[in-house]
N, C-alpha and C positions, 0 to 999 in steps of 0.2 A: 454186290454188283459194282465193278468198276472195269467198265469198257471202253470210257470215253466221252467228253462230253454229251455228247447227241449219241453216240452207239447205245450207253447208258438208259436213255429218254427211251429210245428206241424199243429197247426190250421190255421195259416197263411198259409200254403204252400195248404191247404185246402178251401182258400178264394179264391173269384175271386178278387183279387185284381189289381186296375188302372195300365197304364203300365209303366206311371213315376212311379212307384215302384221299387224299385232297386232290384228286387227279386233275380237275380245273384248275391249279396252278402249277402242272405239271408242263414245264415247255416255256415259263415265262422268265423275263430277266435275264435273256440272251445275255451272253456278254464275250467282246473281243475287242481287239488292239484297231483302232482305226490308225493310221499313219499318215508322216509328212516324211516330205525331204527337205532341207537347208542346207543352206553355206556359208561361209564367213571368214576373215582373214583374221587370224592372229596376227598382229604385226609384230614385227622382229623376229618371231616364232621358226623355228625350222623342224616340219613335223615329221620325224622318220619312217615315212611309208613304205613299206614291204620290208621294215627290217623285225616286224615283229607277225604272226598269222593274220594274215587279209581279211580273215572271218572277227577280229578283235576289235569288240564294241566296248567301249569304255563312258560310262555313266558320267553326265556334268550335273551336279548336283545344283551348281548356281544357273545353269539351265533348265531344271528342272522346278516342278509343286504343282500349285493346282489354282486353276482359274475359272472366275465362272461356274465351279462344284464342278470342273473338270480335273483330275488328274491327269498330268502328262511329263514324263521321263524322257530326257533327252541325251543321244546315246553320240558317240563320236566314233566314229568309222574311220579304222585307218588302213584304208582303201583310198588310192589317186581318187581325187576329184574328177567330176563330169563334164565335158567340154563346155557347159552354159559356167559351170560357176567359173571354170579358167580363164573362159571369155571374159567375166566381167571383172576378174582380178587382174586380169592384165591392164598393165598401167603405162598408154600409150604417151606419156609425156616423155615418160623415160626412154621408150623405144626411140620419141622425134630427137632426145638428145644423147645418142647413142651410146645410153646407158642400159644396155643391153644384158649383162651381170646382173645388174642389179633387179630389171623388171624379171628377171629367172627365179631370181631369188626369193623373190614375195612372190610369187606364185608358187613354193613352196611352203607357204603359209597357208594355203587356201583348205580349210578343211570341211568335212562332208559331214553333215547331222543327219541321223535319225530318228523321228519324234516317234514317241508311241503314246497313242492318245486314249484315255481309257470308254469308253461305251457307257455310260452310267446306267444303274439298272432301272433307275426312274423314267427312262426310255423308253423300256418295258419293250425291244423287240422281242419276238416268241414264234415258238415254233408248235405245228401245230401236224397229228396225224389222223388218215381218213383215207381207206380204199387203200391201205398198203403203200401211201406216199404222204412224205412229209414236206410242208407247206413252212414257208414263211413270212411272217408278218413284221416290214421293214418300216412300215409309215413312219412311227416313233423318230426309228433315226432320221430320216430324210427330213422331217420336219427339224432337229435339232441341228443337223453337222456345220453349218453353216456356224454353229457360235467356237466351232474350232479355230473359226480365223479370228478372233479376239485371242485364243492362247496363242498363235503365230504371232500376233504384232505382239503380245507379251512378251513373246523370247525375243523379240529383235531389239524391246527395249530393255529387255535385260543384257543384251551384250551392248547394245552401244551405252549403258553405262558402267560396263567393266572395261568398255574401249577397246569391244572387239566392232570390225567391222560387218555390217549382214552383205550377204550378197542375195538380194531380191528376186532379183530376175533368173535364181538358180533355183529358186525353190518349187516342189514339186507335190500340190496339195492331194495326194489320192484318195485324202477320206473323203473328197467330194463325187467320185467316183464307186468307191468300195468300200466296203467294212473292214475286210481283213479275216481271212480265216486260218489262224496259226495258233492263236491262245484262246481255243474256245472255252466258255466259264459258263456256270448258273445253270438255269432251269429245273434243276433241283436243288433250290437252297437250304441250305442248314443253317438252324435259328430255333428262336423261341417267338420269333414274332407272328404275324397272321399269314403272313408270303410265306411264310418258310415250310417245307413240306417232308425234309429231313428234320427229325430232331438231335439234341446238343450232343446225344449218345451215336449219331450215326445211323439214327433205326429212320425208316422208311416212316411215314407216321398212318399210322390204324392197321402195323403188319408186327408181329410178334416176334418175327426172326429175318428179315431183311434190312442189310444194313447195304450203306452206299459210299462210296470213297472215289477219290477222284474230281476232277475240275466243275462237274457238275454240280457241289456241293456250295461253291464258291458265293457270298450272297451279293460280293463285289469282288469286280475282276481289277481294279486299280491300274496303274498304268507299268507295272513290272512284269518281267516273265514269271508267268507259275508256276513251274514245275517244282520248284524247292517246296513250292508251299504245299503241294498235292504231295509229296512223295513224304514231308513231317506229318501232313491229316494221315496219312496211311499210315504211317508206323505209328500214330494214336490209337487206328483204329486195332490194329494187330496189337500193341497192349492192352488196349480194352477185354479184347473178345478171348485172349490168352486170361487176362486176370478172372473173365468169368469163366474158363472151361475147370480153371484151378481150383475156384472155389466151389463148382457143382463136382467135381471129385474129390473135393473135402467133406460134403455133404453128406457126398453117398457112400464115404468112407465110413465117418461117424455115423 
């Protein structure tokens, strides 16, 4: 089964499946990318926007780790800045001494952050199905998102002591608003612990030939994009199930 994080859930909650099946923690440990916006001037820096694809996210690693038992990656867009952060990069002294060049110029410094903040699975949001719809239980997060704004002042004093400048009043907290639905992960974790409902072979647990692949298996979504990481479990899982068709026709050879 690998349809998709929730497609995945979906079908299964749609199976009759054996009742060693751990179905009670089928649907837990939601997991996705909550987000910020930021800004900040490199200074001296002249950053060359649109001469490379607009879609081109580039990783700052010294803005990046984990706070709080948060994971969060922080991406640099090189995409023009958005009018709040230009507004507050623009540097009105220079303008009053008409040094007009110059304030041009540092506002090609001013560049655009993307945070992606990870969902931790001890949040435990979960999805739940009943009458042909699927329900969501978001309390976890609402009670937690609030400790994202300690990773925000994190990165701002990580650049002002690399002597980058923050632009404050650019930034744009949306995990206060929304979760994010772009990297959905979990609810069917794979493990050997007591949450986990895949085991370490990929098998569904209390099902003899269902195996699961895909970002549902995920038992933490961390704060990077997945796809690399779903599309390596699959080609584990496609060697696994290859090495055993191999050896039940050695079997049955012998």
């Amino acid at each position: 089964v690998a349809a998709h994080g929730v497609e995945s859930l979906k079908i299964l909650w749609k199976s009759n499946l054996p009742e060693s099946t751990p179905t009670s923690l089928m649907g837990h440990h939601y997991q996705d990318h909550a987000v910020a916006e930021l800004a900040c001037v490199l200074p001296g820096v002249s950053i060359p926007f649109l001469q490379v694809s607009t879609a081109a996210q580039v990783v700052i690693p010294e803005l990046s780790g984990e706070h709080d038992g948060i994971e969060y990656t922080t991406l640099a867009l090189m995409t023009p800045p958005n009018e709040a952060a230009l507004t507050e990069a623009l540097d009105l002294d220079k303008i009053n001494n008409w040094n007009l060049e110059g304030a041009i110029r540092d506002m090609g410094s001013t560049l655009s952050l993307y945070i992606l903040l990870e969902i931790p699975p001890e949040w435990d949001v979960s999805l739940s199905y009943s009458g042909g719809k699927v329900s969501m239980n978001t309390a976890g997060y609402h009670k937690n998102k609030v400790r994202y704004n300690g990773v925000v002042a994190s990165i701002y004093r990580k650049m002002e002591a690399l002597g980058v400048q923050p632009l404050r009043t650019a930034e744009q907290k949306h995990y206060m608003n929304a979760m994010g639905t772009h990297h959905l992960v979990g609810m069917l974790s794979m493990g050997d612990g007591p949450r986990a409902v895949v085991d370490a072979d990929f098998k569904l647990k209390g099902t003899r030939n269902v195996r699961i692949a895909g970002s549902s298996l995920f038992p933490r979504c961390g704060s990077r994009n997945p796809t690399v990481t779903v599309v390596a479990t699959s080609l584990m899982l496609a060697e696994k199930l290859n090495a055993e068709l191999s050896e039940s026709l050695i079997t049955r050879a012998g």
